[in-house]
py3Dmol code that shows the C-alpha trace and the ligand (Angstrom):
import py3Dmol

protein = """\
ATOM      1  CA  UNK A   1       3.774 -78.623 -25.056  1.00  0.00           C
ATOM      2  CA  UNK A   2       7.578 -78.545 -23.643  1.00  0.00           C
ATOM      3  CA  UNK A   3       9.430 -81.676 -24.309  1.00  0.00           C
ATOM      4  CA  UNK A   4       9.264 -83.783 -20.694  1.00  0.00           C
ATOM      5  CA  UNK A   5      11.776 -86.002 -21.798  1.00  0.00           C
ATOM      6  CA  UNK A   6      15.772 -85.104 -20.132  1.00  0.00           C
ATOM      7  CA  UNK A   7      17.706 -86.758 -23.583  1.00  0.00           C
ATOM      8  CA  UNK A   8      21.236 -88.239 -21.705  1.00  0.00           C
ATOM      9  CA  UNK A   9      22.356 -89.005 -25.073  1.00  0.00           C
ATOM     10  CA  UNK A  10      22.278 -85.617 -26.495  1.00  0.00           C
ATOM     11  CA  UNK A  11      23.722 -84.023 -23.517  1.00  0.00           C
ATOM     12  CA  UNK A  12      26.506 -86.665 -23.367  1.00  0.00           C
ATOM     13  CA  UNK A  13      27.386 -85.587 -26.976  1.00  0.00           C
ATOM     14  CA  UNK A  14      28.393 -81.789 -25.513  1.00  0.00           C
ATOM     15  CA  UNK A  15      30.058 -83.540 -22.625  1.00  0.00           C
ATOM     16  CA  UNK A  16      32.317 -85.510 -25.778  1.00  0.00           C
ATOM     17  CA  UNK A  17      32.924 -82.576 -27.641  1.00  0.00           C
ATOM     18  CA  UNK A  18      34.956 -81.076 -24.825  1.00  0.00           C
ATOM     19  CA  UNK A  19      37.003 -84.543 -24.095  1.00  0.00           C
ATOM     20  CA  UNK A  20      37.957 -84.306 -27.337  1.00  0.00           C
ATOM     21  CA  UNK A  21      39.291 -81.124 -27.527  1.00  0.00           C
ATOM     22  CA  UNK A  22      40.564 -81.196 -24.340  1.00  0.00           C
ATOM     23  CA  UNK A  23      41.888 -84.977 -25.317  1.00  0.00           C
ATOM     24  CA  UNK A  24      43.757 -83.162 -28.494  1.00  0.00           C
ATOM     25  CA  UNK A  25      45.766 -80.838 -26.985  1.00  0.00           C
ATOM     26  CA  UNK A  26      47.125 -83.308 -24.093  1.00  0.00           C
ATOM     27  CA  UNK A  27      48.527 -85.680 -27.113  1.00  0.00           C
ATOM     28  CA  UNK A  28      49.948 -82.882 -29.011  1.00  0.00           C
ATOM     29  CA  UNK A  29      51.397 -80.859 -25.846  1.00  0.00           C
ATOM     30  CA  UNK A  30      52.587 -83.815 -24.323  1.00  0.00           C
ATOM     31  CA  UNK A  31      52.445 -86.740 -26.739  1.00  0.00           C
ATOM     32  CA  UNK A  32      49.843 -88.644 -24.153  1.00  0.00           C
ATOM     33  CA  UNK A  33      46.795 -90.801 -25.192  1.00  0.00           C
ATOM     34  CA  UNK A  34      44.385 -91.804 -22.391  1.00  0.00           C
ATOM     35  CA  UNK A  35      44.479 -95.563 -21.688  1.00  0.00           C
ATOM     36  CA  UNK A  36      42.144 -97.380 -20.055  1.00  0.00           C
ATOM     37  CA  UNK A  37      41.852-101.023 -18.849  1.00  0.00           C
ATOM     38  CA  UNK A  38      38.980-102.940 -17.125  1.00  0.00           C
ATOM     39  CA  UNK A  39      39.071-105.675 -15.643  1.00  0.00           C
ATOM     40  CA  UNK A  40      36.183-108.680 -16.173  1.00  0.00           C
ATOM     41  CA  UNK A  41      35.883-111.392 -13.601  1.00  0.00           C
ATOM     42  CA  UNK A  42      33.642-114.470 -15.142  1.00  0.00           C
ATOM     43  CA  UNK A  43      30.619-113.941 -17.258  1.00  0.00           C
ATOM     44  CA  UNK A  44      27.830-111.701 -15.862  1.00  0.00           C
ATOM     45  CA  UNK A  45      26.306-110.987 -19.039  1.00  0.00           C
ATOM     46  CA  UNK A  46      25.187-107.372 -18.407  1.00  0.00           C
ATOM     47  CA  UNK A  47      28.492-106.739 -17.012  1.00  0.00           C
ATOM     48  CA  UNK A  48      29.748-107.667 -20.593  1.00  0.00           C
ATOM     49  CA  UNK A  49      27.458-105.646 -22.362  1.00  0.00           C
ATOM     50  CA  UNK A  50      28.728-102.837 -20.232  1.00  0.00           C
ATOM     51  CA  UNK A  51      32.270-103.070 -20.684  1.00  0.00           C
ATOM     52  CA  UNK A  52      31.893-103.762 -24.489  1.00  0.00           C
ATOM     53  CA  UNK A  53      29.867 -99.963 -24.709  1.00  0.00           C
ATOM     54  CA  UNK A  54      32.649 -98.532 -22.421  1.00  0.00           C
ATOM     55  CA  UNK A  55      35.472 -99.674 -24.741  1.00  0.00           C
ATOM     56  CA  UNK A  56      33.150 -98.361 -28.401  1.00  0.00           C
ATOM     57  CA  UNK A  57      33.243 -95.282 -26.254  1.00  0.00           C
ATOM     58  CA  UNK A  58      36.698 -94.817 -25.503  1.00  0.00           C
ATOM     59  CA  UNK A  59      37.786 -96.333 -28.796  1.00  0.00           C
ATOM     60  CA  UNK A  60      35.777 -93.432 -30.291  1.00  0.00           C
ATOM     61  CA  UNK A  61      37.126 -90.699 -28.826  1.00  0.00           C
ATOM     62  CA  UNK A  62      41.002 -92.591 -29.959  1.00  0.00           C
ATOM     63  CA  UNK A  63      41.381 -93.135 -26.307  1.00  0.00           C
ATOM     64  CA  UNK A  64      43.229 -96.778 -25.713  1.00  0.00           C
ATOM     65  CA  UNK A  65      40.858 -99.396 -24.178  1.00  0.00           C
ATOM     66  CA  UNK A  66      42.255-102.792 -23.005  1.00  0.00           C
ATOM     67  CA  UNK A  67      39.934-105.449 -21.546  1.00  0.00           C
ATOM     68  CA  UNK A  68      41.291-108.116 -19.428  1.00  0.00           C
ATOM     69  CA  UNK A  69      38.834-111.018 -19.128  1.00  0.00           C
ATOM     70  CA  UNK A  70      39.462-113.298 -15.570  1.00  0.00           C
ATOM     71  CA  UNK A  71      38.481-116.359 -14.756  1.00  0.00           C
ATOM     72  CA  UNK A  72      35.094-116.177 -12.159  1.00  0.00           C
ATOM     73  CA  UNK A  73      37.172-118.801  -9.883  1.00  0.00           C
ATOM     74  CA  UNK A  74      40.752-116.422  -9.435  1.00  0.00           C
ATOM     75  CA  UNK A  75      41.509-116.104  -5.823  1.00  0.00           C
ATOM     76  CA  UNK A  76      41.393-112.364  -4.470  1.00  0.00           C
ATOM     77  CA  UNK A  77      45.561-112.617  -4.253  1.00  0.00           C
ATOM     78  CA  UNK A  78      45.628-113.439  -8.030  1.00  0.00           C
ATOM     79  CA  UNK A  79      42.968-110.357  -8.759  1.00  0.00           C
ATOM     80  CA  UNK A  80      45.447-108.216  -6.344  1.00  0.00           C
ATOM     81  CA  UNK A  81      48.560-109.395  -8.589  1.00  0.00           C
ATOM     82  CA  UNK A  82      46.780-108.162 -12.015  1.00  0.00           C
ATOM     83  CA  UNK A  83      45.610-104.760 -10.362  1.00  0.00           C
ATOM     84  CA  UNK A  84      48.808-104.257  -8.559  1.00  0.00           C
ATOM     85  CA  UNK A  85      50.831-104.815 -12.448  1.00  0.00           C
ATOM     86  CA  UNK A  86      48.236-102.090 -13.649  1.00  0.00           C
ATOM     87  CA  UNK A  87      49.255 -99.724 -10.839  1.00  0.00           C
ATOM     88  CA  UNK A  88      52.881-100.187 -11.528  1.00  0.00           C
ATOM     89  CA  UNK A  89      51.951 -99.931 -15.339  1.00  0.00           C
ATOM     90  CA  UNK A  90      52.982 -96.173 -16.175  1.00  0.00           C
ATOM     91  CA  UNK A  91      50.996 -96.787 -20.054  1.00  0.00           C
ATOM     92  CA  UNK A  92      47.961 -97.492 -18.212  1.00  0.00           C
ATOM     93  CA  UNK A  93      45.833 -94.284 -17.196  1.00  0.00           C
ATOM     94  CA  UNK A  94      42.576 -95.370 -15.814  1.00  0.00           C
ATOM     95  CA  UNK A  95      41.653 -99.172 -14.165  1.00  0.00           C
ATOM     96  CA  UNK A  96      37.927 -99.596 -13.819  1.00  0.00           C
ATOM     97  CA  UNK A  97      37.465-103.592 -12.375  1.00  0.00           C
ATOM     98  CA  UNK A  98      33.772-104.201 -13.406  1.00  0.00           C
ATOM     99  CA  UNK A  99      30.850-105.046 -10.387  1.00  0.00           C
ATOM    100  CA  UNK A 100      29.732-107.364  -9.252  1.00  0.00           C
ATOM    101  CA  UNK A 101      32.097-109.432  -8.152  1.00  0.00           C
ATOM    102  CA  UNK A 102      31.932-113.084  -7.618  1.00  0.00           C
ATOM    103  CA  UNK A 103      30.736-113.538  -4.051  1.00  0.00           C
ATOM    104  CA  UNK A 104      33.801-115.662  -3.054  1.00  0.00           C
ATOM    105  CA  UNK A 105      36.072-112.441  -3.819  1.00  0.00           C
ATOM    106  CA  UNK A 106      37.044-109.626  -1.570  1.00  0.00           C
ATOM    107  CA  UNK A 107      35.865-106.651  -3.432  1.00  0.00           C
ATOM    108  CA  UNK A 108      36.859-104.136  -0.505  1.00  0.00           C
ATOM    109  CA  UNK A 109      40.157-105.115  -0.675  1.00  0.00           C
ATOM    110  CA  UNK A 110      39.962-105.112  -4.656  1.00  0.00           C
ATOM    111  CA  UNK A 111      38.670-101.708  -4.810  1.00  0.00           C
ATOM    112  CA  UNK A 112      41.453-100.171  -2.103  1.00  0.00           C
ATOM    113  CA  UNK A 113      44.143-101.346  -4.081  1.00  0.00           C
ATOM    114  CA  UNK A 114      43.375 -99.341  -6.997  1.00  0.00           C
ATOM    115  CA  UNK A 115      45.999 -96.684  -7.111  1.00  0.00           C
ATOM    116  CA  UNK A 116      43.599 -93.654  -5.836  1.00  0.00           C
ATOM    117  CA  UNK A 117      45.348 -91.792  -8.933  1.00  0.00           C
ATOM    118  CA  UNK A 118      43.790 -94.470 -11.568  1.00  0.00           C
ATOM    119  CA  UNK A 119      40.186 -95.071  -9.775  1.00  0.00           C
ATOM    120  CA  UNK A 120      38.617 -93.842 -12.851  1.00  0.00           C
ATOM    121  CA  UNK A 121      35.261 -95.250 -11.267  1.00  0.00           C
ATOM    122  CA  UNK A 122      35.856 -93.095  -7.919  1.00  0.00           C
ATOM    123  CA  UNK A 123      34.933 -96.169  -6.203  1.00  0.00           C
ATOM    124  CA  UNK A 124      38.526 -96.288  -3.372  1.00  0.00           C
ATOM    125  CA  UNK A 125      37.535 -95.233   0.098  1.00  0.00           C
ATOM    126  CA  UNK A 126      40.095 -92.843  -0.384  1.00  0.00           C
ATOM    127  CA  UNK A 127      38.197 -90.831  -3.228  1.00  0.00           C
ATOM    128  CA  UNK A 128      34.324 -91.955  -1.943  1.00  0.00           C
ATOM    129  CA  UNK A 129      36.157 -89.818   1.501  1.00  0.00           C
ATOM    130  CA  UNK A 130      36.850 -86.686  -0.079  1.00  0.00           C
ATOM    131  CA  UNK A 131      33.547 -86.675  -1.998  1.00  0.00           C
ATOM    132  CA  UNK A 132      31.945 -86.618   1.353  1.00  0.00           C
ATOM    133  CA  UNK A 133      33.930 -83.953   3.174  1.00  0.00           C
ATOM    134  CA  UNK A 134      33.374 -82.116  -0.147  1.00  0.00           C
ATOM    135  CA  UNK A 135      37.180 -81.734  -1.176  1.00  0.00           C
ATOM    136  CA  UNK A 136      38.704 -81.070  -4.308  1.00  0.00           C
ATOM    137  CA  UNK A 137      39.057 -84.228  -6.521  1.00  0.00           C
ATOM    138  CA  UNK A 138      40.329 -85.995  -9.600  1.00  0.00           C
ATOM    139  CA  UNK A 139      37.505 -88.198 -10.368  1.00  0.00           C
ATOM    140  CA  UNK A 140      33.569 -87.609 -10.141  1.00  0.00           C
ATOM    141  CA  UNK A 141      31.537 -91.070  -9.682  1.00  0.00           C
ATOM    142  CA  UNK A 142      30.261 -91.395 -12.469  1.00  0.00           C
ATOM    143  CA  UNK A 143      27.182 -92.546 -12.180  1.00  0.00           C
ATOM    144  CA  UNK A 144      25.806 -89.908  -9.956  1.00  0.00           C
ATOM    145  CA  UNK A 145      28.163 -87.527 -11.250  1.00  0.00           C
ATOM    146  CA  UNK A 146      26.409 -87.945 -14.720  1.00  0.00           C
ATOM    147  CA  UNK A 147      22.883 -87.499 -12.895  1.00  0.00           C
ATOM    148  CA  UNK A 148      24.145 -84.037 -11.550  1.00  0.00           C
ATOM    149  CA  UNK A 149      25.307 -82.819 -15.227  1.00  0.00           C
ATOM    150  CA  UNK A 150      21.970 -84.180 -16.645  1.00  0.00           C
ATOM    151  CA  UNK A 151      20.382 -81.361 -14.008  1.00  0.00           C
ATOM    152  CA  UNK A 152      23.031 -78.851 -15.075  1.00  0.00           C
ATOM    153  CA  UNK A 153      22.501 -78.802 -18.942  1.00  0.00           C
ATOM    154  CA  UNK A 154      18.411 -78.757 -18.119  1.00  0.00           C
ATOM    155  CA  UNK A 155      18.751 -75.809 -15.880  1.00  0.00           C
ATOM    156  CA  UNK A 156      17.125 -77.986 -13.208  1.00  0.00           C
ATOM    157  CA  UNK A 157      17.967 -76.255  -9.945  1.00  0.00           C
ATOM    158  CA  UNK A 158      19.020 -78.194  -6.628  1.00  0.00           C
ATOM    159  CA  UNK A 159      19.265 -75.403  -4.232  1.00  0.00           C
ATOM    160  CA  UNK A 160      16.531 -75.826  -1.276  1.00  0.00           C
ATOM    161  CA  UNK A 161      14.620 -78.261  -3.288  1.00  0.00           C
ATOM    162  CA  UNK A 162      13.202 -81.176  -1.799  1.00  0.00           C
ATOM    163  CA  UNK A 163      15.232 -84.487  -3.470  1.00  0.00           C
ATOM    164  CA  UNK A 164      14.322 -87.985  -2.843  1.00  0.00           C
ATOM    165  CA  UNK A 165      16.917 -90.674  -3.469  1.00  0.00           C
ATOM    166  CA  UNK A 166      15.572 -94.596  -3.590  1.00  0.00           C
ATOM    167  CA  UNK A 167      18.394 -96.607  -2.944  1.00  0.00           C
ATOM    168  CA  UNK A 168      21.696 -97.205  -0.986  1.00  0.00           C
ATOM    169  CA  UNK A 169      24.368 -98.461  -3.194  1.00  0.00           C
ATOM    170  CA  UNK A 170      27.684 -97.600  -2.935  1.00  0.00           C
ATOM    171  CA  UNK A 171      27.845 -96.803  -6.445  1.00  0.00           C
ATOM    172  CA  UNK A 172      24.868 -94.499  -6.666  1.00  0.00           C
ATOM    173  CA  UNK A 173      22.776 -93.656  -3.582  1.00  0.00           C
ATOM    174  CA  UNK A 174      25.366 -92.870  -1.560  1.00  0.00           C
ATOM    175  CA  UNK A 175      28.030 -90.897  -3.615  1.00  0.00           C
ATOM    176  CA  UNK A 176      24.526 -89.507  -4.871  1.00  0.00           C
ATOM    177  CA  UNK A 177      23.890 -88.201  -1.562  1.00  0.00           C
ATOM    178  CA  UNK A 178      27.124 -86.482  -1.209  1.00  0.00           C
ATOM    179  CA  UNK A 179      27.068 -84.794  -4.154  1.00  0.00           C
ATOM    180  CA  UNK A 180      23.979 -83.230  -3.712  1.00  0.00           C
ATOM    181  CA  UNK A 181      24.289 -82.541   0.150  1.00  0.00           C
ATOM    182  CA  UNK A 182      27.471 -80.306  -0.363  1.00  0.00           C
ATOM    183  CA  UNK A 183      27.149 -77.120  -0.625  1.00  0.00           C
ATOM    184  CA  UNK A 184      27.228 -75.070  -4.206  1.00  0.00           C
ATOM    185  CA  UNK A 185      25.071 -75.044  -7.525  1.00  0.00           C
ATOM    186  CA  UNK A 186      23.604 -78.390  -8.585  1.00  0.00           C
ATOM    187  CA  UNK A 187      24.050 -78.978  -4.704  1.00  0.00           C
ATOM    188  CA  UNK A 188      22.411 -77.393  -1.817  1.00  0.00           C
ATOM    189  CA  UNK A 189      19.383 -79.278  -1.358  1.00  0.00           C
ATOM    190  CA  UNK A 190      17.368 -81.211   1.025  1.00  0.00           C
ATOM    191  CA  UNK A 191      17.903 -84.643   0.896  1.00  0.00           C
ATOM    192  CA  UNK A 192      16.805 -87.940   1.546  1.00  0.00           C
ATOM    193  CA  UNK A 193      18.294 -91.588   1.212  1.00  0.00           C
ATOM    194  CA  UNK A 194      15.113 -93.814   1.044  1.00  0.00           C
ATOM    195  CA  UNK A 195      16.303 -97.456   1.300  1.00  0.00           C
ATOM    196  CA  UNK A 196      14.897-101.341   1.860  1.00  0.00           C
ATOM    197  CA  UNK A 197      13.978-100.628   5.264  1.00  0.00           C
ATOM    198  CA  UNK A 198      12.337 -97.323   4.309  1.00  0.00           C
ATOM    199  CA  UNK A 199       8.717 -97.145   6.346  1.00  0.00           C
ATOM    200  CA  UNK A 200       6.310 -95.737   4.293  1.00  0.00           C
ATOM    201  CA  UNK A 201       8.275 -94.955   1.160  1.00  0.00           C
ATOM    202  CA  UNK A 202       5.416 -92.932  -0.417  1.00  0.00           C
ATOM    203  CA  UNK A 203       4.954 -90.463   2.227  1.00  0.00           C
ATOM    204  CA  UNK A 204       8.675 -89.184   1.164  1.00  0.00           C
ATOM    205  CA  UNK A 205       8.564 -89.341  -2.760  1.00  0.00           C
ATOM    206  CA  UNK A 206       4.856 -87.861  -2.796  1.00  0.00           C
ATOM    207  CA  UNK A 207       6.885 -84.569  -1.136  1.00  0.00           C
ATOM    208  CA  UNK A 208       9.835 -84.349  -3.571  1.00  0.00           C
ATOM    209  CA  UNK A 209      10.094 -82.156  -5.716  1.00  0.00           C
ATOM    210  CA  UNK A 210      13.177 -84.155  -7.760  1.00  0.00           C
ATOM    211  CA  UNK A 211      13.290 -88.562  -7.297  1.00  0.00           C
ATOM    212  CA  UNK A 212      16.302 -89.751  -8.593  1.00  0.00           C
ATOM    213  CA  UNK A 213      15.182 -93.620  -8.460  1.00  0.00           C
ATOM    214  CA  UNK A 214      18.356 -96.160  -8.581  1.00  0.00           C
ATOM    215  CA  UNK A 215      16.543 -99.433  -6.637  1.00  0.00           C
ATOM    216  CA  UNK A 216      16.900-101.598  -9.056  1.00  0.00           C
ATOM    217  CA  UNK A 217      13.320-103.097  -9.558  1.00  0.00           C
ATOM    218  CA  UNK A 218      11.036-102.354 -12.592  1.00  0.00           C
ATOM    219  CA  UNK A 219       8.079-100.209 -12.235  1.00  0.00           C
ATOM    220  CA  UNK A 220       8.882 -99.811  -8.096  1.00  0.00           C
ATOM    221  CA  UNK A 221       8.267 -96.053  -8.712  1.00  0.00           C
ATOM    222  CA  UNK A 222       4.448 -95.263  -9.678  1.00  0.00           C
ATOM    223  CA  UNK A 223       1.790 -92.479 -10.262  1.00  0.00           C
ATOM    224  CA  UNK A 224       0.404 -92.492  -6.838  1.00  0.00           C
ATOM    225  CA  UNK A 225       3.565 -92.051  -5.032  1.00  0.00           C
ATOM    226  CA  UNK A 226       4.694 -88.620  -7.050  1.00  0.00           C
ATOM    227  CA  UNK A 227       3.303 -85.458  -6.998  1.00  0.00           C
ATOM    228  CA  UNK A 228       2.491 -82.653  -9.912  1.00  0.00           C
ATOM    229  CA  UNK A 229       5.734 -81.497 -11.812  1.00  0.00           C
ATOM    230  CA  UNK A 230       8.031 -83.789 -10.531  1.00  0.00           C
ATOM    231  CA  UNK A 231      11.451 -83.923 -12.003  1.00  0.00           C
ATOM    232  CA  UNK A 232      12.212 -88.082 -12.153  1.00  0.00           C
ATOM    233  CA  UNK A 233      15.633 -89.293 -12.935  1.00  0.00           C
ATOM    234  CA  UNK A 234      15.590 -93.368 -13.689  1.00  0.00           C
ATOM    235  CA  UNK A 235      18.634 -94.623 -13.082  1.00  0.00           C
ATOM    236  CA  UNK A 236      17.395 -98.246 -13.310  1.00  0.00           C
ATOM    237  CA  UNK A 237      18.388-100.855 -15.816  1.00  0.00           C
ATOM    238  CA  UNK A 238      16.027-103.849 -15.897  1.00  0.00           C
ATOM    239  CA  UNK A 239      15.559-107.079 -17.576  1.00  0.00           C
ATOM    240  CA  UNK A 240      11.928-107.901 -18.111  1.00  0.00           C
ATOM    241  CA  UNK A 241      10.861-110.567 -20.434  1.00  0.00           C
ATOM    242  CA  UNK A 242       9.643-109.598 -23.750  1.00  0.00           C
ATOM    243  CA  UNK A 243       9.118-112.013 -26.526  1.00  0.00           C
ATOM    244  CA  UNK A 244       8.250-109.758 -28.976  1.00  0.00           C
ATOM    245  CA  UNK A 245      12.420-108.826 -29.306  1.00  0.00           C
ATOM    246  CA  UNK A 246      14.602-111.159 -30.527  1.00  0.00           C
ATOM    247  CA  UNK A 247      16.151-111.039 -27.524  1.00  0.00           C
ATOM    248  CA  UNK A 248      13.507-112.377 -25.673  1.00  0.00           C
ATOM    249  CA  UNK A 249      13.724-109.385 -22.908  1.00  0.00           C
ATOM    250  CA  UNK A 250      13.492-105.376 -23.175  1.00  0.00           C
ATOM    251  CA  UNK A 251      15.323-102.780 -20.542  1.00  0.00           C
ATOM    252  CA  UNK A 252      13.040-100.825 -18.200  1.00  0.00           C
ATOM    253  CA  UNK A 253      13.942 -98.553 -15.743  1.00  0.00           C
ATOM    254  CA  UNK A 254      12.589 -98.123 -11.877  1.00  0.00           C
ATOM    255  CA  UNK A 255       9.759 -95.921 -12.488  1.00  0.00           C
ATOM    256  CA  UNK A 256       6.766 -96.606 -14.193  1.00  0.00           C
ATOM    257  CA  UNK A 257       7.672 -94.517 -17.154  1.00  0.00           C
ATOM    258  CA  UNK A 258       3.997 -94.483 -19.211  1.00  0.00           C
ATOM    259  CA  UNK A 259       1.568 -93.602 -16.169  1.00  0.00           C
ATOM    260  CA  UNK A 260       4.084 -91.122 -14.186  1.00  0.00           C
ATOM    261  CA  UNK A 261       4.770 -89.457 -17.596  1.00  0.00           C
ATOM    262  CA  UNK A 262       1.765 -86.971 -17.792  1.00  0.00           C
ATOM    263  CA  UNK A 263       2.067 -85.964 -13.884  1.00  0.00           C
ATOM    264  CA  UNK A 264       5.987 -84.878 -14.448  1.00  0.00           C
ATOM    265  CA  UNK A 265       7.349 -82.137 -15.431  1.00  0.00           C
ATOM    266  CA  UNK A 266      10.735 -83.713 -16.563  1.00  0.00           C
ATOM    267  CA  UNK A 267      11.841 -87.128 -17.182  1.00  0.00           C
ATOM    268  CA  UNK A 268      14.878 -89.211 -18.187  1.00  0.00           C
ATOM    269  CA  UNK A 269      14.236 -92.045 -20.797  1.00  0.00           C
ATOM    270  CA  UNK A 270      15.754 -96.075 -20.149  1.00  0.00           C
ATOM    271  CA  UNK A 271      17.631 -96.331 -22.232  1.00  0.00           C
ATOM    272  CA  UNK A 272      18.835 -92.613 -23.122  1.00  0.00           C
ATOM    273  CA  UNK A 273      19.092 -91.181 -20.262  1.00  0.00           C
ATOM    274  CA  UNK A 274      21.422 -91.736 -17.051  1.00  0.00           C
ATOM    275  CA  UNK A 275      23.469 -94.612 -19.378  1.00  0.00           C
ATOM    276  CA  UNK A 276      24.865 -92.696 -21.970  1.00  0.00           C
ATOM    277  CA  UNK A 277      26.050 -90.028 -19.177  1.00  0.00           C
ATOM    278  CA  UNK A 278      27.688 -92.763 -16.634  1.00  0.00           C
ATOM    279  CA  UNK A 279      30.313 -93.513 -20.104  1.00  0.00           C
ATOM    280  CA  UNK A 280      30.973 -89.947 -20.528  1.00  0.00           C
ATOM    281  CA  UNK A 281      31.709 -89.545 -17.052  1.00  0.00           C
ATOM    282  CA  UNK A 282      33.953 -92.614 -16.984  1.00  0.00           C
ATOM    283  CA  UNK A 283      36.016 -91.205 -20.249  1.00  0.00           C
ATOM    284  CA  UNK A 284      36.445 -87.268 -18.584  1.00  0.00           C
ATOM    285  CA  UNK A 285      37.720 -89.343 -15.482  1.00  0.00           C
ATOM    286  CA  UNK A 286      40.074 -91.125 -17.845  1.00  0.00           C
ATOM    287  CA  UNK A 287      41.238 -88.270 -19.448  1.00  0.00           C
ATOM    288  CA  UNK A 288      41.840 -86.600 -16.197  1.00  0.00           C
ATOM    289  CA  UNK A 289      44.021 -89.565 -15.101  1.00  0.00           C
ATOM    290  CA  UNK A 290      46.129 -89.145 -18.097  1.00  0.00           C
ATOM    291  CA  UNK A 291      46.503 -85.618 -17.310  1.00  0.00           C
ATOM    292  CA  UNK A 292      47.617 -86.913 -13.800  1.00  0.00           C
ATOM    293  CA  UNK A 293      50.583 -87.399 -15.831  1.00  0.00           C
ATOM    294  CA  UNK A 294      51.576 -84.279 -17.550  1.00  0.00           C
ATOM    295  CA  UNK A 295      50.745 -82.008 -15.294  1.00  0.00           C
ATOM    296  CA  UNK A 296      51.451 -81.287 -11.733  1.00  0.00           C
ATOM    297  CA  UNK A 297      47.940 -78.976 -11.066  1.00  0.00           C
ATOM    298  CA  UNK A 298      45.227 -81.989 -10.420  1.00  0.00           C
ATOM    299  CA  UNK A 299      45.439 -83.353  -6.836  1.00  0.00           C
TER     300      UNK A 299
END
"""
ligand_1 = """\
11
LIG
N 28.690 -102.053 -12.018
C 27.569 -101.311 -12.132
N 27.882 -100.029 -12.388
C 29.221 -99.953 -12.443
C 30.135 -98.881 -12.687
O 29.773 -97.711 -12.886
N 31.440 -99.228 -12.677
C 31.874 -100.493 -12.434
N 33.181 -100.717 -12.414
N 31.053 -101.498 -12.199
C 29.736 -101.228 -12.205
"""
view = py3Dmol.view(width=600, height=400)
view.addModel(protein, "pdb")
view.setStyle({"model": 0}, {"cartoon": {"style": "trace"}})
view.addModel(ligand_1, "xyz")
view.setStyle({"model": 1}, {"stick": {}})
view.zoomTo()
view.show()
């Protein structure tokens, strides 16, 4: 039997083989190691988790990772000050200011003053813009960016097919749907944003021929709502309880991994799949910013 499972971490590995080449020849052409800084505001916990595998990653490939931890009661102005010393900061490369933020904070206004040229999460209005109109760009979102590469390296093709989307975010359902509403290979298809407010969720998923599922809620995708040979990409990271680890909880994805499994023809694993691919993303982005700086080609 063909191996169902879509292995992010083993595709992310090819994706880090060519940073690091490419990563090698910037420092010895032009004497320039890729910096990146993010930026924590109080004490999410997963957001710390998060940040502390971004910076192993970027450590890894000898890329320069600063963390700047914030207080969860600074004022928007004060946030504004640090970012706007990080723009004006010609060492620093790549500023990535870690979501959520604390409700009492602006993050609009955060995100849009991120110099466009160090949005190495292609989160400013300015980037998110040209993704839709389908322009040329420096920076790829990275989470969605990272599901299009996973359907690249598996020769899973886009064009006419039928692809379901479960959620809105800004981070991933929406850049999601831009990406794979333009026009091109790993593009081209049919799709549709299923959301909150979504009657009748089933009757769409039970038609697709790929669900990329990013609601946030464990299990929300089952067997009944998919059809035969599926292809399902779990973006979903979720907390369930689970007192037989230490921890006291395991990490589940949105789909209902164990019954949807023999129905689908291809699958991404949580953890192992979309995660590992969202950090290589984030550290080609970061290389690209540095290359902002030696050459005069990217946008
Ligand atoms: N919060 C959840 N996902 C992300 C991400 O990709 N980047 C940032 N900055 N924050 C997030």
């Amino acid at each position: 039997m063909k191996n169902k499972i879509i292995d992010g971490t083993k595709i992310s590995q090819k994706i880090y083989q060519d940073i690091k080449t490419e990563a090698y020849l910037l420092n010895k052409k032009h004497a320039i190691t890729p910096c990146l800084v993010a930026v924590l505001v109080g004490d999410n916990p997963a957001s710390h988790v998060y940040v502390r595998m971004k910076e192993k990653r970027a450590k890894e490939l000898g890329f320069i990772s600063k963390k700047i931890f914030l207080d969860s009661t600074i004022t928007t102005q004060k946030l504004l000050d640090v970012i706007a010393q990080l723009n004006n900061d010609n060492s620093v490369h790549g500023i990535l200011v870690q979501l959520p933020l604390p409700n009492h904070i602006d993050s609009f206004k955060v995100i849009e003053s991120i110099n466009p040229k160090k949005d190495v999460d292609c989160f400013h209005p300015q980037n998110i813009g040209k993704l839709l109109i389908g322009e040329k760009q420096n920076f790829y979102p990275c989470t969605p960016f990272g599901v299009i590469k996973l359907l690249e390296y598996s020769n899973i093709e886009t064009t006419g097919k039928n692809i379901v989307i479960l959620g809105r975010s800004n981070i991933v359902g929406k850049p999601m749907f831009a990406l794979l509403s333009q026009q091109g290979r790993f593009a081209d298809a049919t799709v549709t944003l299923c959301h909150s407010k979504t009657k009748n969720i089933k009757e769409f998923t039970q038609k697709a021929d790929i669900i990329i599922a990013a609601v946030g809620k464990a299990n929300f995708l089952t067997e009944d709502m998919v059809k035969d040979d599926v292809v399902i990409i779990d973006v979903g990271i979720n907390r369930v309880n689970d007192f037989t680890q230490e921890r006291g909880y395991s990490l589940v994805g949105d789909v209902d991994f164990k019954n949807i499994f023999h129905k689908a023809a291809l699958m991404t694993p949580v953890p192992g799949g979309v995660g590992p691919m969202t950090i290589a993303i984030l550290m080609q982005n970061t290389l690209r910013a540095a290359k902002l700086l030696a050459y005069d080609t990217l946008l």
